[in-house]
C-alpha positions in Angstrom: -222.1 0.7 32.9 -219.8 -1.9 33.1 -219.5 -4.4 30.2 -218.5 -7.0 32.8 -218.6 -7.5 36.3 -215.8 -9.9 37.8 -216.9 -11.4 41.1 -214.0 -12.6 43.0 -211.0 -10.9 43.0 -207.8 -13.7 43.1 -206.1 -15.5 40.8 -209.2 -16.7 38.3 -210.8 -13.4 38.7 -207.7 -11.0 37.8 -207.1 -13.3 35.0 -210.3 -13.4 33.3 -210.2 -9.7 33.7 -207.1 -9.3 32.3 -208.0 -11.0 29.5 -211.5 -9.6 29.2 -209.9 -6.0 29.3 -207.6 -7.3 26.6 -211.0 -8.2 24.5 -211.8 -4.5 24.5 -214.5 -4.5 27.4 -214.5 -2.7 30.4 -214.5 -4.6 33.8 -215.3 -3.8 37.2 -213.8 -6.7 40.2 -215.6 -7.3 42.6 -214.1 -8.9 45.6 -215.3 -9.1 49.4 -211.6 -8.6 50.9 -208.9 -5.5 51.6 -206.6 -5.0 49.1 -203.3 -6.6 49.5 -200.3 -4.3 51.7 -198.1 -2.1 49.5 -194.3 -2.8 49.7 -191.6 -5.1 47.8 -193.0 -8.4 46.6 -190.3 -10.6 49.1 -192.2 -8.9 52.4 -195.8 -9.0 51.6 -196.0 -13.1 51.9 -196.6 -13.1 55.6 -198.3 -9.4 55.6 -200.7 -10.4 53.3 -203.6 -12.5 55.4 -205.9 -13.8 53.6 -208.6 -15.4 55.3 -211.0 -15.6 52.5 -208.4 -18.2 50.4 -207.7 -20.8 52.8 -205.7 -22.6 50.0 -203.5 -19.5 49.5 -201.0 -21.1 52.1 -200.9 -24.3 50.4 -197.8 -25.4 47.9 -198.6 -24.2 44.3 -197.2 -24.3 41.4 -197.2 -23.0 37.0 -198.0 -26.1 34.9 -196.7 -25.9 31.3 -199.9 -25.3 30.5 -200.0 -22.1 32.5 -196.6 -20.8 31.5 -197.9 -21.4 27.3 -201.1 -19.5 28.9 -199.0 -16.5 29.7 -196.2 -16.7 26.9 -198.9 -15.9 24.6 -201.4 -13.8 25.9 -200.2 -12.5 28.7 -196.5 -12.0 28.7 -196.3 -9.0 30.7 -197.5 -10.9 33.6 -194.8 -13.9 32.7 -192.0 -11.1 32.4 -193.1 -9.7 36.3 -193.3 -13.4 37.5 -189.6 -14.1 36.2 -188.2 -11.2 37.8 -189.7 -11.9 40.8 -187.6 -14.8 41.4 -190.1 -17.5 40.1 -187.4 -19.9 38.4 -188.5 -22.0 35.1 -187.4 -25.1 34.6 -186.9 -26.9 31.8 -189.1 -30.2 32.5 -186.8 -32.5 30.1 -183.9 -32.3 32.3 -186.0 -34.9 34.7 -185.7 -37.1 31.7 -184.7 -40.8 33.9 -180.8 -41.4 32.8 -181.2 -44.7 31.7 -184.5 -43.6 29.4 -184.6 -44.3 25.5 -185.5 -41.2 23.2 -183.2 -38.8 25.0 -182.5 -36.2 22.1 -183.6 -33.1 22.1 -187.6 -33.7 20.4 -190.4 -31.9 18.5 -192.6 -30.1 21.6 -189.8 -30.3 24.1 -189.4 -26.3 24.7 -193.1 -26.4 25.7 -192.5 -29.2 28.4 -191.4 -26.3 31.4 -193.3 -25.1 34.9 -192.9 -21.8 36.8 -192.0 -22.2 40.2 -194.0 -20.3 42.1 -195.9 -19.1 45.7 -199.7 -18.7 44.9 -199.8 -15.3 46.2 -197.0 -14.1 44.0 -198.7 -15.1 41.3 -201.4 -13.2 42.7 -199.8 -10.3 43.3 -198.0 -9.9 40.3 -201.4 -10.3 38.2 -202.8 -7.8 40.7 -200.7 -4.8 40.4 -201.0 -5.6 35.9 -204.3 -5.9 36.3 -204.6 -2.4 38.2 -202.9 -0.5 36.5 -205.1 -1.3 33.4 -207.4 1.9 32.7 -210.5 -0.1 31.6 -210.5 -2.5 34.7 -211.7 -0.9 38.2 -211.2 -3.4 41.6 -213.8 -2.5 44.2 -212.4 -4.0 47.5 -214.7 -4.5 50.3 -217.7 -5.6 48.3 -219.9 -8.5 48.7 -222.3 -9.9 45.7 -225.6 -11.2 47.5 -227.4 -12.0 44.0 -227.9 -11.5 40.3 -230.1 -9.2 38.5 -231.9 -11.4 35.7 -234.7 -10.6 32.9 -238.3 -11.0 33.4 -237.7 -14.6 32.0 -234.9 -15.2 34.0 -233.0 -16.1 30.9 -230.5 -13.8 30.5 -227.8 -11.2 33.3 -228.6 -8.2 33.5 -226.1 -7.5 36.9 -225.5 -7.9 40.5 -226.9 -7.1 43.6 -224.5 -6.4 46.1 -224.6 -6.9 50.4 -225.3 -3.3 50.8 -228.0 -3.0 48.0 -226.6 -1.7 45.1 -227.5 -2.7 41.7 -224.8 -3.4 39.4 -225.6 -3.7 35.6 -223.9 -6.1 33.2 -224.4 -8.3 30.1 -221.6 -10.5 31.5 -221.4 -11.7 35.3 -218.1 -13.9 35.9 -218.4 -16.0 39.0 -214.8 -16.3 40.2 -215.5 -16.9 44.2 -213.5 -19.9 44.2 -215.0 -23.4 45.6 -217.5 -22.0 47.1 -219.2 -21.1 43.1 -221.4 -18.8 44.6 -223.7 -18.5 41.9 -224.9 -21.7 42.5 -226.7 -19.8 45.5 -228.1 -16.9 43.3 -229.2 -18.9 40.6 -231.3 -21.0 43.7 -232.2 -17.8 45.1 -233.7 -16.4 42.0 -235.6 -19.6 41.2 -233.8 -20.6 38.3 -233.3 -24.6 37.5 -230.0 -25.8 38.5 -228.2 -28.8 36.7 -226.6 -31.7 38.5 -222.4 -31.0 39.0 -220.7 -33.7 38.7 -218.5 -34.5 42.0 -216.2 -37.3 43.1 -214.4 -37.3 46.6 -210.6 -36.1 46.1 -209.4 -37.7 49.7 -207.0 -35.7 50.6 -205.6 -33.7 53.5 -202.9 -31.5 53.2 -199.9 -30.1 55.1 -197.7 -27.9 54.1 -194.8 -25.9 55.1 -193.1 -23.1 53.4 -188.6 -22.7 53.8 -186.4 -20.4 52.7 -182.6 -21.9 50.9 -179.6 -20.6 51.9 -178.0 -20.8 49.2 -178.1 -20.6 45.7 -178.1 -24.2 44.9 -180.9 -26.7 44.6 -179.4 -29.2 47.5 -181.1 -32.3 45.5 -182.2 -33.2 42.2 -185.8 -32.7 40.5 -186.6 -35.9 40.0 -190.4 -34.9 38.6 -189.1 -32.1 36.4 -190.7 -28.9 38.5 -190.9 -31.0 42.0 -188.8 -34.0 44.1 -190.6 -37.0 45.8 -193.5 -38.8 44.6 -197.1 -40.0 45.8 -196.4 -43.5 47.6 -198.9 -46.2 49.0 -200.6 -44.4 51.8 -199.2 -40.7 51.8 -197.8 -38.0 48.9 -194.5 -36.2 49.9 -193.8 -33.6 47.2 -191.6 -30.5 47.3 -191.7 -27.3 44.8 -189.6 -24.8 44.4 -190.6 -21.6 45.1 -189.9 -17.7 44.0 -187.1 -16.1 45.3 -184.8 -18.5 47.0 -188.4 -20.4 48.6 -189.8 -23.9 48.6 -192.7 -26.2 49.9 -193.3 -29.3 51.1 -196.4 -30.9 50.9 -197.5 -33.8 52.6 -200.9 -35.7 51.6 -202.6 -38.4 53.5 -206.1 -39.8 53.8 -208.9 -38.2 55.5 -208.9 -40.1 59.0 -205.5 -41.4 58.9 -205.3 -40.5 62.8 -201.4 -41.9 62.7 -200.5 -38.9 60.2 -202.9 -36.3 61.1 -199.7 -36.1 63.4 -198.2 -33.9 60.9 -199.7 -30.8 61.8 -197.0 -30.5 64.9 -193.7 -29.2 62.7 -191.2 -32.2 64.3 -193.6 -34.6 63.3 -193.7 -33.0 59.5 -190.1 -32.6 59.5 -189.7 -36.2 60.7 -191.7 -37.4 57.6 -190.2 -35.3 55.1 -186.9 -36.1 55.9 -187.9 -39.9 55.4 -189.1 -39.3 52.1 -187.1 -40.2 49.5 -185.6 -36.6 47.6 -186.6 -34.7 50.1 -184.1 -34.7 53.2 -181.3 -33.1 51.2 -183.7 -29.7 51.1 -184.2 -30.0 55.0 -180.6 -30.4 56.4 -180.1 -27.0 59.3 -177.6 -25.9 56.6 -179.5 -25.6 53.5 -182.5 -23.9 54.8 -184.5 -22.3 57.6 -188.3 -22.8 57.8 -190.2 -19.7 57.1 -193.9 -20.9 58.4 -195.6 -23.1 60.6 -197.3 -26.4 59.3 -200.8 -25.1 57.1 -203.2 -28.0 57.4 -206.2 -28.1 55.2 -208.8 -30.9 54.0 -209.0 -30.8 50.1 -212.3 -30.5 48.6 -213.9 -32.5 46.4 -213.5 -33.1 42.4 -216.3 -31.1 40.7 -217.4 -30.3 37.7 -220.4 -27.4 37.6 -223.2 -27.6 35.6 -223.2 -23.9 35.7 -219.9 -23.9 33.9 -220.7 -26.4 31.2 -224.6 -26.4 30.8 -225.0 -22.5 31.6 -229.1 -22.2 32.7 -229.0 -18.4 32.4 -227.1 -16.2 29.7 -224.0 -13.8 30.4 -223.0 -15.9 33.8 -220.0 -17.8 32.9 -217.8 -19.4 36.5 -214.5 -19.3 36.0 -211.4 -21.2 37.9 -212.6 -23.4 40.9 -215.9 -21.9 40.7 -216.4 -23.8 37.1 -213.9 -27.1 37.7 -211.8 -28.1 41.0 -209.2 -31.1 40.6 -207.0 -32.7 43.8 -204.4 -30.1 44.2 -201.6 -32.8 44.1 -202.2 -32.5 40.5 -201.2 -28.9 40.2 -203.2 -27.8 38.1 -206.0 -24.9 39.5 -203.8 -22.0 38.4 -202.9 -23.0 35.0 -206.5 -23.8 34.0 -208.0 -21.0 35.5 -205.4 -18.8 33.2 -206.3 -21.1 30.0 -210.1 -20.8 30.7 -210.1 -16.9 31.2 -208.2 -16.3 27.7 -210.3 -18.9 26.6 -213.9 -17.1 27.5 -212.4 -13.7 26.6 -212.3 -15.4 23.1 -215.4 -17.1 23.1 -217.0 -13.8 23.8 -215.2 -11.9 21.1 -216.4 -14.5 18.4 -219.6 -14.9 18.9 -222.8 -12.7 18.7 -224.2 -12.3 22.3 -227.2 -14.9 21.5 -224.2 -17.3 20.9 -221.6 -16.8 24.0 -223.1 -18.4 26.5 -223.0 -21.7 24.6 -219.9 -21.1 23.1 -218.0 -20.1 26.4 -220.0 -23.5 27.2 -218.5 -25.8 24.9 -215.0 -24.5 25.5 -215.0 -24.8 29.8 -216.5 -28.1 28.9 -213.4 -29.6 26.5 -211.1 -27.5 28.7 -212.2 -29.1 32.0 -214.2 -32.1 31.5 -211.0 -34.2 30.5 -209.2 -33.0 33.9 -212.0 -33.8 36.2 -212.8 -37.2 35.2 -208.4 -38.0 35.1 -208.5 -36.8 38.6 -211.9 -38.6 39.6 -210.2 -41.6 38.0 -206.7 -41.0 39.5 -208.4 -40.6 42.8 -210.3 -43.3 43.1 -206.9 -45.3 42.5 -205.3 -43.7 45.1 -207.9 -44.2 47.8 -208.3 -47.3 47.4 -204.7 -47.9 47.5 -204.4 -45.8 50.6 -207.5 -47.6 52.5 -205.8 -50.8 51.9 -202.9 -49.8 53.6 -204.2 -47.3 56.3 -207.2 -50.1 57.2 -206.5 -52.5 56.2 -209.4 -52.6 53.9 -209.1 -54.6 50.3 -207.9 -52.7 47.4 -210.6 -52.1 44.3 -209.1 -53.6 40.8 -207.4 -51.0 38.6 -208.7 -50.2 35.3 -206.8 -52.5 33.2 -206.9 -49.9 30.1 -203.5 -48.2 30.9 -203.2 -48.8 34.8 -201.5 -45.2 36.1 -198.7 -47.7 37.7 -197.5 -49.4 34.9 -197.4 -46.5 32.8 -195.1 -44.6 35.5 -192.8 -47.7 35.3 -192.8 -48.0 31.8 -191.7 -43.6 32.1 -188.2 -44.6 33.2 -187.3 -46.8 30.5 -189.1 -45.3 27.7 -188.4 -41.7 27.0 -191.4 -41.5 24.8 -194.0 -43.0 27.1 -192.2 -40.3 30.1 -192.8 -37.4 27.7 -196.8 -39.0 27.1 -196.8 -38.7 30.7 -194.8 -35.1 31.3 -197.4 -33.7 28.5 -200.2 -34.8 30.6 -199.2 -33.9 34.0 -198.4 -30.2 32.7 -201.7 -30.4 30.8 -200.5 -29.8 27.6 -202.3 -32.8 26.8 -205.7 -34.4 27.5 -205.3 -38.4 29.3 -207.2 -39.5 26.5 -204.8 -37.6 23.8 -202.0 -39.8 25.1 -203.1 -42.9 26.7 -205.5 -43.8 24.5 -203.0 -43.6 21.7 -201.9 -47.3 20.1 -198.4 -46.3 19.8 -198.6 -45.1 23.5 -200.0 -48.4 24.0 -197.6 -50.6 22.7 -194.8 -48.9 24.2 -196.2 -49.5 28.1 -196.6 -52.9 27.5 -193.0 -53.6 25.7 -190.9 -51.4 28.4 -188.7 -53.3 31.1 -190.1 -54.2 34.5 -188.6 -53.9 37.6 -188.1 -50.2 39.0 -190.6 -47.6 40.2 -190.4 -44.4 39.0 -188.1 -42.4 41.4 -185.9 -45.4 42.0 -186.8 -45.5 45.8 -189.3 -46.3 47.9 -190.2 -44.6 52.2 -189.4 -47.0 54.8 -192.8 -49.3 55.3 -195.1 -47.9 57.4 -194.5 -49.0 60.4 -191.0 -47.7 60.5 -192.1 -44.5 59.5 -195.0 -44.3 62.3 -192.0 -45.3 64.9 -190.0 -42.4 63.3 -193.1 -39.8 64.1 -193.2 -41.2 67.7 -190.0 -41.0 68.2 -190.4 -37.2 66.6 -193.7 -36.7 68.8 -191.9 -37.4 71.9 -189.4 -35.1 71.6 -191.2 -31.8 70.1 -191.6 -29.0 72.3 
């Protein structure tokens, strides 16, 4: 008998049973798909199909909150990621050149981010994870349901597509956004609580290049990433493992004049008229290695099954507990901090306790992220509906609007590290913006510049730039 059963096999899943495995238990993965191909890391990108993680061929990235995640637990994995070209960068050396505070500070060597493709990340905690003598992946196998108690209080298992009963104190849901055990819990008639979700209107494209040199071609203006999220679209590009980067384009759902973007001349068209971005796409510099991935973003959520558990010994994990806009960057390195983070809760605690306990920690861990993103994102839409549609724009919370604060970041080397700490997750929103200090340096920093130092044409140039681009693609 296994001492816990891991459904979902990716990122979240590997992790938390990594760091289950690491607690002394013995896991079994459980995970619908075929293994991924055998062979050197560089070729297995495009081998690797994986039809199951739609989001798999979207631009990721290693939050400073990951990379602390895997410097302390987990360095094995953060040794493997390094030598397989992912590059860390030292976030400080984004620091705006005419910013105060510009010694080296207190905190600074945690301020750094991994660049990195999701599924080398994948991969790498993969082939760690497998080799592990107390862990056992079972490819090929779907979870239909879970086995409860007579008082349906309390796992006792699985129930897999072909039958088989599974046994378990501990059942991890790591299926992704789809947080499957919603469906079992309905299916076994137990009470579910109300998630909490907020739109995160979004669609994404994304393209993937190889450099041809050496070199970064442009600066890193954001530290791990160049370009910024501007009145109705996001251009951001992130360097990738081995010699790789991606560029991500995000518009609003319904923007018909963007949803363009999905033909690659119209995406390169755009890209190249972002600011810090056409440096990285001249013929010389680098070759595309993909077509344009196109994918609608989900919504912000928050489970109830994550943070109010209504059964014992079923603990969601990753996107199945939390899901955040992915402009934020931030799905990989929470998933990592929340499966050390249960490994430990379960390790503390006597069994009548976990549940709560594993509980109380998703809850600090996540809650803080959802509601900066369901914040964040109701900004932004509103802000992109105005300009898309014309549509009036909603007041911004006048508490520490996100705008002002990224102007007062390239003045103010304190508020821009506030604001670094955040972004990488080091810290919660209201850690650092609710601080009087933080405060009263926002209001007293100069006026005047926005924080890249450039804006995109308006958008009626750019939409004349993508018809000139549409017109002559292939």
């Amino acid at each position: 008998m296994a001492n816990a059963l891991v459904v979902g096999g990716s990122v979240a899943g590997l992790a938390a049973a990594l760091a289950l495995a690491g607690s002394g238990r013995k896991v079994v993965v459980l995970e619908r798909s075929a293994p991924p191909p055998r062979g050197a890391m560089a070729d297995l990108h495009n081998r690797w199909q994986r039809p199951t993680v739609p989001q798999a061929q979207q631009s990721h990235t290693l939050t400073s909150l990951g990379v602390q995640t895997l410097r302390t637990r987990a360095p094995e994995v953060l040794e493997r990621l390094l030598a397989s070209g992912a590059p860390l960068f030292d976030l400080t050396r984004a620091l705006p050149p005419g910013a105060t505070d510009r010694g080296r500070e207190v905190g600074d060597d945690d301020l750094v981010a991994i660049g990195c493709r999701r599924t080398t990340l994948e991969l790498v905690l993969y082939r760690t994870v497998e080799a592990l003598p107390q862990v056992e992946i079972r490819h090929g196998t779907t979870v239909r349901g879970l086995r409860l108690d007579a008082e349906k209080r309390s796992v006792r298992g699985v129930v897999t597509a072909n039958g088989a009963h599974l046994s378990a104190d501990v059942v991890v849901d790591a299926t992704g956004r789809r947080a499957a055990s919603r469906t079992w819990l309905a299916d076994a008639g137990v009470g579910l609580g109300n998630d909490l979700t907020t739109p995160s209107g979004l669609r994404g494209f994304t393209r993937f290049y190889r450099l041809r040199g050496s070199s970064l071609p442009g600066p890193l203006t954001r530290g791990h990433a160049a370009g910024d999220i501007w009145d109705h679209y996001a251009g951001v590009l992130h360097p990738g493992d081995a010699g790789t980067f991606a560029i991500a384009l995000g518009t609003l759902p319904g923007d018909l004049e963007l949803d363009r973007l999905r033909h690659p001349a119209v995406f390169t068209a755009l890209a190249r008229a972002t600011p810090g971005l056409s440096a990285w796409l001249d013929d010389s510099v680098s070759e595309p290695l993909s077509g344009v991935h196109v994918i609608t973003g989900p919504a912000n959520a928050l489970r109830a099954a994550a943070v109010r558990p209504s059964v014992a010994g079923l603990f969601p994990v990753g996107d199945a507990a939390c899901v955040t806009n992915p402009l934020f960057g931030r799905g990989m390195s929470l998933a990592l901090a929340q499966a050390f983070g249960l490994a430990d809760a379960l390790a503390a605690h006597p069994a009548a306790e976990r549940s709560e306990a594993a509980a109380r920690f998703a809850d600090t861990l996540l809650r803080p992220w959802y509601e900066h993103a369901a914040g964040s994102d109701r900004e932004r839409i509103g802000q992109w509906s105005a300009a898309v549609h014309g549509r009036s724009q909603p007041p911004v919370d006048p508490g520490c609007p996100s705008g002002q604060i990224r102007a007062a970041a390239v003045h103010d080397g304190m508020v821009w590290r506030g604001l670094m700490r955040v972004l990488m997750g080091l810290r919660t929103p209201d850690e650092v913006f609710g601080d009087e200090k933080f405060h009263h340096r926002v209001a007293h920093a100069p006026r005047g510049a926005t924080p890249s130092g450039t804006a995109p044409l308006p958008r009626q140039e750019l939409l004349r730039a993508l018809d000139e681009a549409e017109e002559v693609r292939p």
